[in-house]
N, C-alpha and C positions, 0 to 999 in steps of 0.2 A: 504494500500500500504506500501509495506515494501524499508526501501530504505537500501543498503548495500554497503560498501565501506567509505571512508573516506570526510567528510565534507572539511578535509582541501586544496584537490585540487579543491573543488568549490570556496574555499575562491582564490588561487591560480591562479584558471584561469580569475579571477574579477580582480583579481590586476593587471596581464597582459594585460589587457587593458588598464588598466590608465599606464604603459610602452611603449605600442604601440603608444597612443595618443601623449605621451611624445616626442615620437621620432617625429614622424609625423611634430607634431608642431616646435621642433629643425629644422629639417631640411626646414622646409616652410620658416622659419626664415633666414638662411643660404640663400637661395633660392631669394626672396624676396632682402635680401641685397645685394646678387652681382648680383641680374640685374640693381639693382638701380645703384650699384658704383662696376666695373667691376674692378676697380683699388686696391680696398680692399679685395678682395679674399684670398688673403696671408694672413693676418690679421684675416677674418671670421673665415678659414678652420679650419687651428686647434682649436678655441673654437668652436667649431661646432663638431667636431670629439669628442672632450673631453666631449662635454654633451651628447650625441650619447651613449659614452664609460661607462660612470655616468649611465644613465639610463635603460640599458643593464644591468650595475652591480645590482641595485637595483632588476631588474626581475630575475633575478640568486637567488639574496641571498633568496627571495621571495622562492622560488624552492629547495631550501636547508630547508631553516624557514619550510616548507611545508610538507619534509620528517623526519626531526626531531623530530620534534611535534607531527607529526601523528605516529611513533613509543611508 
């Protein structure tokens, strides 16, 4: 079996999973804390938004790393 194309978006699509997770978990978190304390929403949102934004970056640059490398 011959395989053709580039290794690196296998590596690529493995790490965007551990991105998705990422988020996932971010947001459970979020989630979790303003049912508990409805009053703290203000306070979660934006560090909730900012690790959201954090881990969205990282899968981008992953995606950049990806076509760099494999040229």
């Amino acid at each position: 079996m011959e395989l053709h194309g580039s290794l690196n978006m296998i590596g690529y699509g493995l790490a965007s999973i551990g991105s998705a997770i990422g988020v996932g978990l971010i947001f459970a978190a979020y989630i979790n804390g303003v049912a508990r304390q409805p009053e703290a929403q203000r306070i979660l949102q934006p560090i909730a938004l900012l690790g959201f934004a954090l881990a969205e970056a990282l899968a981008i640059l992953g995606l950049v790393f990806a076509f760099v490398v494999g040229v």
